[in-house]
DRENPA-3360 file (N, C-alpha, C; in nm, 2 decimals, always signed):
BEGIN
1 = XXXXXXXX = +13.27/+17.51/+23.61/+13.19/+17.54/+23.49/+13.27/+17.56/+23.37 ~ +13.27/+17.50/+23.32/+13.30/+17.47/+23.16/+13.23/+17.59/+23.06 ~ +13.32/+17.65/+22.97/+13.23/+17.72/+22.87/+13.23/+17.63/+22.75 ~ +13.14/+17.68/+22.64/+13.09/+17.67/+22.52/+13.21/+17.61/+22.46 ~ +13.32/+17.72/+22.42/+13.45/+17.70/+22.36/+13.52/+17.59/+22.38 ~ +13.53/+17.56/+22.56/+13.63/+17.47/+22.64/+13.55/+17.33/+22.60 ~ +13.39/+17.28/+22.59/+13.35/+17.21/+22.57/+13.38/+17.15/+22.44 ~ +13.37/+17.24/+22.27/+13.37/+17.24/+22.21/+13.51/+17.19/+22.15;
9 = XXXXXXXX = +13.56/+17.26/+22.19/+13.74/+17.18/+22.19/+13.74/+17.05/+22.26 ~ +13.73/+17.02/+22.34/+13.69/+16.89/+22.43/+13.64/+16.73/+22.33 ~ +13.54/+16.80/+22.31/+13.46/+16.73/+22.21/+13.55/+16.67/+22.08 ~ +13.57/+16.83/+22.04/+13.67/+16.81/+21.88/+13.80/+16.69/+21.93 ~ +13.85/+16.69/+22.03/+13.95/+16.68/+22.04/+13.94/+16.54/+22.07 ~ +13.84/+16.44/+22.10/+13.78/+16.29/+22.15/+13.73/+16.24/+22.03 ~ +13.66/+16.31/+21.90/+13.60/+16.27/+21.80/+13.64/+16.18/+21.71 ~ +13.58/+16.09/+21.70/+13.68/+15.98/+21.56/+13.59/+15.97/+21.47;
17 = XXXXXXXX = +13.67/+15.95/+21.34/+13.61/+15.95/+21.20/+13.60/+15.83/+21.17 ~ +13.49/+15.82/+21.09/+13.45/+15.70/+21.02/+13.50/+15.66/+20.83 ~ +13.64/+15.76/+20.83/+13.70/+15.71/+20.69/+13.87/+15.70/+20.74 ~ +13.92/+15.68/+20.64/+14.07/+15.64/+20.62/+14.11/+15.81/+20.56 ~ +14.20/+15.86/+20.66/+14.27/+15.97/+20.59/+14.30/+15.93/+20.46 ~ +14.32/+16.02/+20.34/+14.40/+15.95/+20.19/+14.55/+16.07/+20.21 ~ +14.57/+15.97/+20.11/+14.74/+16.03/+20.11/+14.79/+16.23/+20.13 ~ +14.86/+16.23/+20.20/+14.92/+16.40/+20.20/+14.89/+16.45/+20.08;
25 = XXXXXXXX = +14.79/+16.59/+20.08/+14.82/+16.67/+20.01/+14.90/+16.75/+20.08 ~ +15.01/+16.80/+19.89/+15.09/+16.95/+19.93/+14.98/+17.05/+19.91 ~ +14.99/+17.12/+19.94/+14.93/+17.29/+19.92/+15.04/+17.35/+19.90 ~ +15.03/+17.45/+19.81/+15.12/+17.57/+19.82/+15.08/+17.73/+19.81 ~ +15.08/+17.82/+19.85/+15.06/+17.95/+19.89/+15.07/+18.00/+19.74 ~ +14.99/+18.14/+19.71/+15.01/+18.14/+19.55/+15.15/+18.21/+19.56 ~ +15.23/+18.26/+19.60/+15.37/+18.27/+19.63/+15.46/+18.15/+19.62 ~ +15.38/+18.07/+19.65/+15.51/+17.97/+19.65/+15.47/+17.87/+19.50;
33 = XXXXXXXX = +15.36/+17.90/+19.46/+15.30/+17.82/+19.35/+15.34/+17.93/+19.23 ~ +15.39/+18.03/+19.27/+15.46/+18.14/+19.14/+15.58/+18.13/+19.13 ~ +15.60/+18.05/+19.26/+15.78/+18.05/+19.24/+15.80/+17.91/+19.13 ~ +15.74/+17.81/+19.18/+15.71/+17.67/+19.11/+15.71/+17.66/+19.01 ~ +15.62/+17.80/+18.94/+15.59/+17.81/+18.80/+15.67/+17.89/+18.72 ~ +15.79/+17.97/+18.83/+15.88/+18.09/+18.75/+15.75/+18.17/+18.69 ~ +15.64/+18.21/+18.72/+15.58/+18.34/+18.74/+15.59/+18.42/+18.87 ~ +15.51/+18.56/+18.83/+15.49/+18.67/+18.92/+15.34/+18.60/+18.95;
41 = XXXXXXXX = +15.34/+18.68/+19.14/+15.21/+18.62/+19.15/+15.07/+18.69/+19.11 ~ +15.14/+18.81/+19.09/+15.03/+18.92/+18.98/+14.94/+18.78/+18.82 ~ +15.04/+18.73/+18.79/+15.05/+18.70/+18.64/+14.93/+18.58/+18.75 ~ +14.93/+18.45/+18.79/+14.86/+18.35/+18.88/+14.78/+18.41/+18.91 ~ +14.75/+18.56/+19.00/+14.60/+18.63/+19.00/+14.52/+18.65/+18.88 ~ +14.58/+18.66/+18.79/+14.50/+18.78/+18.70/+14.44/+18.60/+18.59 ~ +14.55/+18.50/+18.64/+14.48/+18.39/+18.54/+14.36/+18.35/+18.64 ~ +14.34/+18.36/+18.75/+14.27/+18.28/+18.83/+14.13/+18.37/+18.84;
49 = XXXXXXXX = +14.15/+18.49/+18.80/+14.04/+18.59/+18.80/+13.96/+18.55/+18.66 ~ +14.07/+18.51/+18.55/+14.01/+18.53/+18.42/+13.99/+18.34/+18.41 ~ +13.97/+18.27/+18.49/+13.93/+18.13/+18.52/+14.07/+18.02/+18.40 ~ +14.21/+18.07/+18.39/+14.30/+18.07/+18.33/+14.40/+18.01/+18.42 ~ +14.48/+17.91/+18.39/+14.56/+17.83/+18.50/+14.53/+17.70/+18.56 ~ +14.60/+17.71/+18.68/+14.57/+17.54/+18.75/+14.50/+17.58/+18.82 ~ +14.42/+17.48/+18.87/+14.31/+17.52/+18.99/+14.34/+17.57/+19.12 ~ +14.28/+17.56/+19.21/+14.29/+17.67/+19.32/+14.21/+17.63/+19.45;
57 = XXXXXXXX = +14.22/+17.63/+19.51/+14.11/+17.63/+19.67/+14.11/+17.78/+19.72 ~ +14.02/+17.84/+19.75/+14.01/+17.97/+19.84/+13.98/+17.93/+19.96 ~ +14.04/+17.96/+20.08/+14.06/+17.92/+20.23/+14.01/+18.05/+20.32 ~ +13.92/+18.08/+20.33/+13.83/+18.18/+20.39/+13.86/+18.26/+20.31 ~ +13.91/+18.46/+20.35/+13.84/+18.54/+20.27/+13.94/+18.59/+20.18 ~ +14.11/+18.53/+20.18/+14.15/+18.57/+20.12/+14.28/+18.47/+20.05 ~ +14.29/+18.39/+20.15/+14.35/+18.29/+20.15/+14.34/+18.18/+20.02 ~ +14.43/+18.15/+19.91/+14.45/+18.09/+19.81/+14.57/+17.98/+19.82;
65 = XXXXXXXX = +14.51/+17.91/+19.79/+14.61/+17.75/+19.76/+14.60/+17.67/+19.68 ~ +14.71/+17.64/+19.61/+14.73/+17.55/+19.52/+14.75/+17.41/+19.56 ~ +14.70/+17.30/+19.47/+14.77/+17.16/+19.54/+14.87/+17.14/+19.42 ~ +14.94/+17.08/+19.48/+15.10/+17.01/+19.36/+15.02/+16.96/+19.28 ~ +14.97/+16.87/+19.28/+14.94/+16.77/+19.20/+14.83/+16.85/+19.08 ~ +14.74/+16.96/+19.15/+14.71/+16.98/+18.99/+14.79/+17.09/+18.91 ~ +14.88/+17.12/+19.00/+14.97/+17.22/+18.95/+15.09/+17.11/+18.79 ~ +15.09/+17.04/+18.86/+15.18/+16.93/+18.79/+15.10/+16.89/+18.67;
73 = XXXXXXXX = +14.94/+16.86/+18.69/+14.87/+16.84/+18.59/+14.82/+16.91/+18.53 ~ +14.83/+17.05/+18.52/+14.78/+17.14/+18.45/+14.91/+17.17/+18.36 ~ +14.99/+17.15/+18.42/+15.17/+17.18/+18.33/+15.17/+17.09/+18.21 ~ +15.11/+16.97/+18.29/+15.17/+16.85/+18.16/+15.05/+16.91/+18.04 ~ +14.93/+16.90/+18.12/+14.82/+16.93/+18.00/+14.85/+17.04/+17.90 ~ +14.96/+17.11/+17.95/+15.01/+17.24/+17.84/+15.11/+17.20/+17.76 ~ +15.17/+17.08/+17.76/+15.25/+17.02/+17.62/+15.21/+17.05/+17.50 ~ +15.26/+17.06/+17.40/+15.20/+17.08/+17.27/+15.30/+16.99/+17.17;
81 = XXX = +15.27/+16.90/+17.09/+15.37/+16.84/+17.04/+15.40/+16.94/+16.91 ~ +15.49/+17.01/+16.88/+15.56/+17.08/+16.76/+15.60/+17.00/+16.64 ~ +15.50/+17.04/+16.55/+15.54/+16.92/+16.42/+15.62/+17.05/+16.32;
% end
C-alpha cells in the first residue's frame, strides 16, 4: 500500500513539461544581495518595506530573494549623468 505522499512524489518525479527551461536564474539571499550592494541588510529591508530598491521575490513566509539581473538593473537605472 502506497500512501498519498509516496504517490505524489512518484508522480512528481515521472512528470514532463511542455516548455523549454530558460536560462539560470541567480537568486541571492538578502544577505548576500547586501553584500553585492555594500549595504546593511537593515538598510535592503527598510527600502523593500518602503517599496524603494531592486525588486524582490518573497519565498513563503519569510523568505526574500533577489535575482542578479534586476539587482544589476536597478544599479544601472541609478546613474545620473553630472553636468
Amino acid at each position: 500500500m502506497t500512501t498519498h505522499s509516496a504517490t505524489a512524489a512518484a508522480t512528481a518525479a515521472t512528470t514532463t513539461f511542455d516548455f523549454e527551461p530558460q536560462d539560470t536564474v541567480t537568486w541571492l539571499t538578502r544577505a548576500e544581495a547586501a553584500a553585492y550592494l555594500r549595504l546593511s541588510t537593515g538598510t535592503l529591508s527598510n527600502w523593500a518595506s518602503g517599496d524603494v530598491g531592486p525588486s524582490y521575490t518573497r519565498m513563503g513566509r519569510g523568505r526574500v530573494l533577489y535575482r542578479l539581473a534586476d539587482i544589476e538593473s536597478w544599479l544601472a537605472a541609478q546613474d545620473r549623468l553630472c553636468v
